[in-house]
C-alpha positions in Angstrom: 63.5 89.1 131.6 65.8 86.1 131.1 69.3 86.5 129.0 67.5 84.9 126.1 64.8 86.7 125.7 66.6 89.5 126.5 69.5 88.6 123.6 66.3 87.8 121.4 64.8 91.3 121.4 68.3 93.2 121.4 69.0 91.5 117.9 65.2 92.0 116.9 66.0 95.8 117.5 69.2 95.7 115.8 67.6 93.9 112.8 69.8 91.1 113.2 69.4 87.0 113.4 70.9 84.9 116.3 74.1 82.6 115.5 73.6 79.6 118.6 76.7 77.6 118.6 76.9 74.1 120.2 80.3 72.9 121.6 80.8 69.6 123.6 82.2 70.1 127.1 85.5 68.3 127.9 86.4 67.9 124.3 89.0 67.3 123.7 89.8 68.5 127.6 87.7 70.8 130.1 90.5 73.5 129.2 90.4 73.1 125.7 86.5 73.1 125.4 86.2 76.4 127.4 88.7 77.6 125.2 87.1 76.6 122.1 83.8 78.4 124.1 85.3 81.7 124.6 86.7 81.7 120.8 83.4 81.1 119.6 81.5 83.3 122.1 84.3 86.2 121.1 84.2 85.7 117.4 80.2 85.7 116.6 78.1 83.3 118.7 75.4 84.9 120.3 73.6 82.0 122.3 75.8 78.9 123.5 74.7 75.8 123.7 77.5 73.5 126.2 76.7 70.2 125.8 76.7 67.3 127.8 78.7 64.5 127.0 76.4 61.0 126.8 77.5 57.8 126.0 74.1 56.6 124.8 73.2 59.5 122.1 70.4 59.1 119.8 70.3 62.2 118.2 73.9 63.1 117.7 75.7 62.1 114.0 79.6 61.3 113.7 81.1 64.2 114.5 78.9 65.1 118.2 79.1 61.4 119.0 83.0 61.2 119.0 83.6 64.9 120.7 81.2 63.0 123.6 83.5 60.1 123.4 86.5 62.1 123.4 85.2 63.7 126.6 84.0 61.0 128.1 87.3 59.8 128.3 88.5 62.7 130.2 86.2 61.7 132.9 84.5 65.1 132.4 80.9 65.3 134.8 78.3 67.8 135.2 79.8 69.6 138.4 82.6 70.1 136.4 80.4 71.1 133.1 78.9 73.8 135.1 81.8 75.4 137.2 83.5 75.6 133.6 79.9 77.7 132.8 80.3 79.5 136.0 83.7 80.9 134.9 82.5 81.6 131.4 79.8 83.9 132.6 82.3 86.0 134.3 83.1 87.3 131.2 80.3 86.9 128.6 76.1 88.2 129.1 75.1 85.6 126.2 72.6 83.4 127.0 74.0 80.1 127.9 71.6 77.1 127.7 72.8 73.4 129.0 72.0 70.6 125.9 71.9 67.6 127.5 70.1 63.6 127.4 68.0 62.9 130.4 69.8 60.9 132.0 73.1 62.8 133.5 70.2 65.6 134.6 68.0 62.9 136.8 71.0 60.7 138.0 72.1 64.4 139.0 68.7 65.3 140.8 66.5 67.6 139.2 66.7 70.1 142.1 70.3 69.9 142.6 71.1 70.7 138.5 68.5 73.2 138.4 69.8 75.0 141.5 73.2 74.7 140.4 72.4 75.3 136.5 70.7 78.9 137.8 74.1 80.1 140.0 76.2 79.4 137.5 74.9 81.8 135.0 73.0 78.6 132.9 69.3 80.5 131.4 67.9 77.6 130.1 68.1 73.7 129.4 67.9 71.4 126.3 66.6 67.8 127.0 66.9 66.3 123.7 65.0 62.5 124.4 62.5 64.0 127.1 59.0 63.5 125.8 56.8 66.6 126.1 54.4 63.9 128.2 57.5 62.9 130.9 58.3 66.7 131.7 56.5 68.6 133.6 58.5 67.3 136.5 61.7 69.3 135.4 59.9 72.4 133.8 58.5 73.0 137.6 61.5 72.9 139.1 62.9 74.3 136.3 60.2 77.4 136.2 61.6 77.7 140.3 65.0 78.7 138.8 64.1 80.8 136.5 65.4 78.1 133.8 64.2 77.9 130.1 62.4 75.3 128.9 63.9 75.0 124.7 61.2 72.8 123.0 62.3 70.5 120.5 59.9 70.8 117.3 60.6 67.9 114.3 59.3 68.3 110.0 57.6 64.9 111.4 55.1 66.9 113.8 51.5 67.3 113.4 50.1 71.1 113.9 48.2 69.2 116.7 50.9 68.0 118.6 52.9 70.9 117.6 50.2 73.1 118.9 50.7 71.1 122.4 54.1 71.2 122.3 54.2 75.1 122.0 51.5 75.7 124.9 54.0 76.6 126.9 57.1 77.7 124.7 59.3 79.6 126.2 63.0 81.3 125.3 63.0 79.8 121.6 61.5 76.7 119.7 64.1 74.6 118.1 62.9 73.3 114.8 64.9 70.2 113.8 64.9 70.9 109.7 65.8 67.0 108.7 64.5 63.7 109.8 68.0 61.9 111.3 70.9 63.0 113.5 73.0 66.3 113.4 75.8 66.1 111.2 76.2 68.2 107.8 73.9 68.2 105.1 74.9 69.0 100.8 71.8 70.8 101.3 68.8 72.1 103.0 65.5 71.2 102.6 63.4 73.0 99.9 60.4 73.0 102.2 61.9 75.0 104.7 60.5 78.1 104.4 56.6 76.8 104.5 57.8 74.3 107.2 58.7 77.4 109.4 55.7 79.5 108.0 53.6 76.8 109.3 55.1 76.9 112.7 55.3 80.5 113.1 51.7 80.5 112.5 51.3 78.4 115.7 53.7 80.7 118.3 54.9 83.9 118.9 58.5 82.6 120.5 61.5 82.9 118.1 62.2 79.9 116.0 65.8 78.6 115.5 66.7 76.3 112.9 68.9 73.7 113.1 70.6 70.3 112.6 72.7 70.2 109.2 73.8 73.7 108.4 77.5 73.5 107.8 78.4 76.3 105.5 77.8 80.3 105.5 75.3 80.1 102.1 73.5 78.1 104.0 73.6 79.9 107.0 72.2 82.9 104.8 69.4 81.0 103.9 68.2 78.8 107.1 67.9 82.5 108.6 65.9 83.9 105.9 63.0 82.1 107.3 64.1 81.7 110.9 64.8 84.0 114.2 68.2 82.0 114.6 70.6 79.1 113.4 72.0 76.6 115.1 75.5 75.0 114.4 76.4 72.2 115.9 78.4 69.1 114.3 80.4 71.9 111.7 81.4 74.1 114.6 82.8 71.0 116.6 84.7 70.0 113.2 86.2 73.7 113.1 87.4 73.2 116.7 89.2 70.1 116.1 91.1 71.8 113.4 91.9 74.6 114.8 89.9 76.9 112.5 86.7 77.9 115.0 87.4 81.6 115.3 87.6 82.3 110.7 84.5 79.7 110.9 82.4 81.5 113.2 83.2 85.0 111.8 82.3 84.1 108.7 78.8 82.6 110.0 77.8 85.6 111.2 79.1 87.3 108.7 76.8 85.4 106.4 73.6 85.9 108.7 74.3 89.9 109.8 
């Protein structure tokens, strides 16, 4: 059984919901950003999402966009990305999942990342602009690593496509709650709960929710209806001002 499944069902047991945290690597350094990863990882986060810095972003809002820039500029890369991982699982068991665009992953070599994604302590990977129809190439030689597969699910999927989408879910399904790009939101969407009832209906894997929760009432209520949460953009602005560790506490304060 992989780390996330494995972190899945210990919470389950424990009657609890998971917090996943997102944090960019190399921002606003490599040194800094693994800090900021152990903080969060220490203080509340049960699943960490390390992501990739791209300098083409499509889904990413203000605040991810300029953490990837900020990193960018460092000249952070991938090898670099995952021997920051490799020292991180030294000292954690949470899952760790890679959150990347295509790109950096296939100018890397699908076998090389994988390979190197699987030693250093990476479960699974996050391909936000890879269409369910272009990737079965990665999931195979993903699957030979023993890598999850996170599906993407968005409020402007069909229950057909969603339905072939989830064939094959594995780890989690990510449900994307708003139409747009990560970033905070005044408030969540009053159709959340049937939007998630509707999907649940469709898979047995956990379902996290994410993309606009900034705030710990709303971290209460995204995980009323879901397995898991997903903070991104807010955690990124709590780095940046020095305030991750009383930020995630209270998150999963608000959740447990």
């Amino acid at each position: 059984m992989n780390r996330i499944t494995a972190k899945f069902e210990e919470l389950k047991k424990q009657g609890r919901k998971a917090l996943i945290g997102y944090l960019t690597a190399g921002d606003p350094d490599l040194k800094t950003s693994a800090q900021f990863m152990r903080a969060a990882l220490a203080n509340g986060v049960d699943i960490l999402e390390i992501g990739v810095p791209f300098s083409d972003p499509t889904a990413d809002g203000p605040a991810i966009q300029a953490a990837g820039q900020r990193a960018l500029k460092t000249g952070v890369n991938l090898r670099q990305i995952l021997d920051m991982a490799g020292k991180l699982r030294r000292s954690f068991d949470n899952p760790f999942i890679l959150f990347s665009y295509l790109n950096p992953l296939f100018s890397y070599g699908y076998e090389k990342i994988c390979a190197e994604a699987a030693r250093k302590g990476i479960d699974g990977l996050l391909v936000v602009d890879l269409p369910f129809e272009e990737a079965e190439e990665l999931r195979g030689v993903m699957r030979r690593h023993n890598l999850t597969f996170i599906q993407l699910i968005a409020p402007t999927t069909s229950p057909q496509r969603a339905l072939k989408l989830l064939k094959d879910a594995d780890g989690f399904v990510y449900y994307i709650m708003v139409k747009g790009v990560t970033g905070r939101r005044s408030r969540l969407s009053s159709g959340l709960n049937a939007q998630l009832a509707k999907l649940r209906s469709l898979t047995n894997a956990p379902l996290a929710a994410g993309f606009g929760i900034s705030n710990a009432a709303q971290a209460r209520m995204a995980a009323r209806h879901a397995d898991a949460i997903v903070v991104g953009s807010a955690l990124v602005e709590a780095a940046r001002k020095n305030r991750l560790r009383a930020y995630v506490r209270a998150l999963a304060k608000a959740m447990h």
